[in-house]
N, C-alpha and C positions, 0 to 999 in steps of 0.2 A: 359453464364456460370451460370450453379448453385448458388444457395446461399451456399449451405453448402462447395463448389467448393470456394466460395470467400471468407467463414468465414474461411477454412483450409489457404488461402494464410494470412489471417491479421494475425489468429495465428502465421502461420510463421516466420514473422515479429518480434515479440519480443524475441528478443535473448540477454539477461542478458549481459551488458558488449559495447554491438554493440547498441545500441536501436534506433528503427523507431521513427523517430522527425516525428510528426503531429502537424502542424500548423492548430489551432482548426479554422474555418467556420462557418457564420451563415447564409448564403443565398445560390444561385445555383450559383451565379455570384462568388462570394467569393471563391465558392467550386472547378469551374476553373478554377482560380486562379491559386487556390493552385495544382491543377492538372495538368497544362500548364510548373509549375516551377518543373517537375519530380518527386512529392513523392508521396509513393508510394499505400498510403490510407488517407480517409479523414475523419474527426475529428468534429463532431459539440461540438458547448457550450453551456449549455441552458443561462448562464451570459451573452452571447452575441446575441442568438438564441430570447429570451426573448424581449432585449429592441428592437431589429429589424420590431420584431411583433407589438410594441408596446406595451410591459408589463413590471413590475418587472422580476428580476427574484426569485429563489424561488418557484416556483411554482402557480407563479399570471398566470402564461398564463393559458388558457384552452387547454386542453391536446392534443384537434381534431386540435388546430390550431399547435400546439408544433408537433406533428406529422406528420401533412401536411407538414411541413416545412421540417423533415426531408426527406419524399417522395421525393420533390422537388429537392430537394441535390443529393439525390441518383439515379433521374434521367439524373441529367445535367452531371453525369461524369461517366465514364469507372472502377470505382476504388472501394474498399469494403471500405464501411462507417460502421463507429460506431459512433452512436449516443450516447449524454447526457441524460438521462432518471431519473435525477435528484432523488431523493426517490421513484418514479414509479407512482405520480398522483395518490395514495389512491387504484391503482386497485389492484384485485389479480391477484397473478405470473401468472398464465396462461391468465389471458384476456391481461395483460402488453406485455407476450410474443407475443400470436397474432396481438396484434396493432404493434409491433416493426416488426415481421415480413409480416405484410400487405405494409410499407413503403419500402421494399428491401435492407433493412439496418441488416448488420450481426455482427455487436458489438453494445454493448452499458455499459454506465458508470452505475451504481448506489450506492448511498450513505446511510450510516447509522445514520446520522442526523436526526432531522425532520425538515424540510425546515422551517419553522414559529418560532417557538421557540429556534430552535439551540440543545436543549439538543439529546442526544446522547442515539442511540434507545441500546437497550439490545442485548449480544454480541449472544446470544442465537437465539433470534424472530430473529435478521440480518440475521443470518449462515442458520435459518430456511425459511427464504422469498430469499433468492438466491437458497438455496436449491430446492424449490417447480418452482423456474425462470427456473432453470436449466434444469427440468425433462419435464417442459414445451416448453425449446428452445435448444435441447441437442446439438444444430451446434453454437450455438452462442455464442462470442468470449464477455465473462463476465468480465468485468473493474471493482472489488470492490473499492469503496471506501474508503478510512479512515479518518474520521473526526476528530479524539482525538485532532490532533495536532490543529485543530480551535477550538475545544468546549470545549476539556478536556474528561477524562473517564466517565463512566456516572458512575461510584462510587462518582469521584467529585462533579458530579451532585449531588446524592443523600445527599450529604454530609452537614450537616448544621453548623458544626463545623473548618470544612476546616481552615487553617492558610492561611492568607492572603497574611502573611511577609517570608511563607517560604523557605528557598534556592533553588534559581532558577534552578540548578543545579539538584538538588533532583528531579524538578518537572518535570524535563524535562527528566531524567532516568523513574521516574513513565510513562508518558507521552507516551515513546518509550518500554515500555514493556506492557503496554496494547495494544497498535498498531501491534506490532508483536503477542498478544493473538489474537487478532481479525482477523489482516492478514492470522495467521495457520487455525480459524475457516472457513474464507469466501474460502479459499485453496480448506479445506476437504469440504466443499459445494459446491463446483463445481466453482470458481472465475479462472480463465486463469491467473489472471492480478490484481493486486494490487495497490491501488492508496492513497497512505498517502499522505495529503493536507496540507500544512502550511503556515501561513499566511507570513511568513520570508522567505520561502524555506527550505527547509531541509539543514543541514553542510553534509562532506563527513561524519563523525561520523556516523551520525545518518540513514544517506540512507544505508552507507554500514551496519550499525548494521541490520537494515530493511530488505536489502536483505539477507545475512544470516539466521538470525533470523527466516524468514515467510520459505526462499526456494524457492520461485518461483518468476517470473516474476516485476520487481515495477516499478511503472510508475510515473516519477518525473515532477512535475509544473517548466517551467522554467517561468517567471514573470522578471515587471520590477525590476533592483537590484534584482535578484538574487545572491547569492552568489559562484554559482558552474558555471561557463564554461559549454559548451556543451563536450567538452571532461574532465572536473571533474567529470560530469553529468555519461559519459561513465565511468571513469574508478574507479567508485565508486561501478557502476553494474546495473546502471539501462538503464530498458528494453526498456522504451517507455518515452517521453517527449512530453510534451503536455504545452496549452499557455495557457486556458483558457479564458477568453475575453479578453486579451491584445491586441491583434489584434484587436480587434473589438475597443476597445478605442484609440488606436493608432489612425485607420480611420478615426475613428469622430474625434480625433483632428484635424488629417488633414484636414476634410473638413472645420470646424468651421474657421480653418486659412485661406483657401481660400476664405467661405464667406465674412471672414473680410478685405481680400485685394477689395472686388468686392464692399464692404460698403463704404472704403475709398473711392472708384472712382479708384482703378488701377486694371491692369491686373493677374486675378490669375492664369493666364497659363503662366507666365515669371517664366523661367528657368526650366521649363515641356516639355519634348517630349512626347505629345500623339498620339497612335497607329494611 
């Protein structure tokens, strides 16, 4: 099957209201996984993608190995992957889009942050560097990011006088009206998919204002404690849910408790059916 054949099915998939749960993947084996259990595209994380390899995440990894990684995903399964492509590793849109589609991977996330510092790139240069992604990948199924809700506007940023004490309430309307400025810009640049990130989760409030708001497509974190249901999740409007490295944390818990039954001296395959 084509890529541009596989990027038309992922678009498909988000449909405002109905949304494709993608349980996010950091290895080929993971990516099985998740393909073996029926859904119906797969999801890397660089937050899990990262410590796998051995790095931060962030953008500690080196971008040839982040890449490979994704390759490897994309060959172990039948299914269109969209990768994490984090702030894009410092390249320009067009060499970004080539390495993403050298790996056979027909989405990918990227974000308006800068990975190191946190502060929150300008809504402008954002809407202009997916723009140029865009012209460069016109099949590929674009996941913007939103960062406001982790970093705050980058007016806040800017801002040396900020009130510290002020009503939370207030900051969290500001908070949700520049995410929907940002959202409409990354829209009109070519974004399929919209992805406001918060560290809480979003309430329905504020997803439904979101979708509204932007118009198209949002793609809701569900996380541990979250607050919305997989059907609050749907009938708030959103298109797509995604886990981030939970899954990947999950894992490693798991494992670190079976290494520690094996520490003890007992068996850490009591009460395990393995294949």
């Amino acid at each position: 099957m084509s890529a541009a054949r596989r990027a038309a099915e992922l678009r498909a998939l988000h449909v405002p209201g109905k949304p494709v749960v993608l349980p996010n993947v950091w290895d080929a084996a993971s990516a099985r996984t998740v393909a073996a259990a029926g859904f119906p595209a797969i999801a890397t994380g660089s937050a899990a993608v990262a410590p796998a390899l051995g790095y931060e995440d962030q953008e500690a990894a080196p971008p040839a190995e982040m890449f490979a990684a994704v390759a490897r995903i994309v060959r172990a399964v039948e299914l269109p992957v969209t990768a994490d492509l984090e702030r894009g590793y410092g390249l320009p849109p067009a060499e970004l889009a080539g390495r993403l589609a050298e790996t056979g991977a027909v989405g990918c996330n990227l974000e308006d942050s800068d990975p190191r510092t946190g502060a929150m790139v300008d809504i402008g240069e954002q809407a202009e560097f997916l723009a140029a992604f865009r012209r460069a990948a016109p099949d590929v199924v674009l996941n913007a990011r939103i960062d406001t809700f982790l970093h705050g506007s980058a007016d806040a940023d800017a801002d040396p006088d900020a009130d510290p004490d002020a009503d939370p309430d207030r900051m969290d309307e500001e908070l949700l009206a520049d995410a929907v400025t940002r959202g409409r810009a990354y829209v009109e640049a070519g974004a399929d998919c919209v992805y406001p990130l918060s560290p809480r989760g979003l309430s329905a409030h504020t997803l439904r204002a979101l979708v509204l708001g932007i118009g198209a497509p949002v793609n809701a974190a569900y996380g541990p404690g979250s607050p919305l249901s997989f059907d609050d999740l749907a009938a708030a409007g959103a298109a797509r849910v995604t886990f981030g490295p939970g899954l990947f944390m999950a894992a490693q818990k798991h494992l670190a408790g079976l290494v520690q039954e094996i520490r003890a001296g007992r068996d850490p395959y009591a009460g395990i059916t393995l294949p």
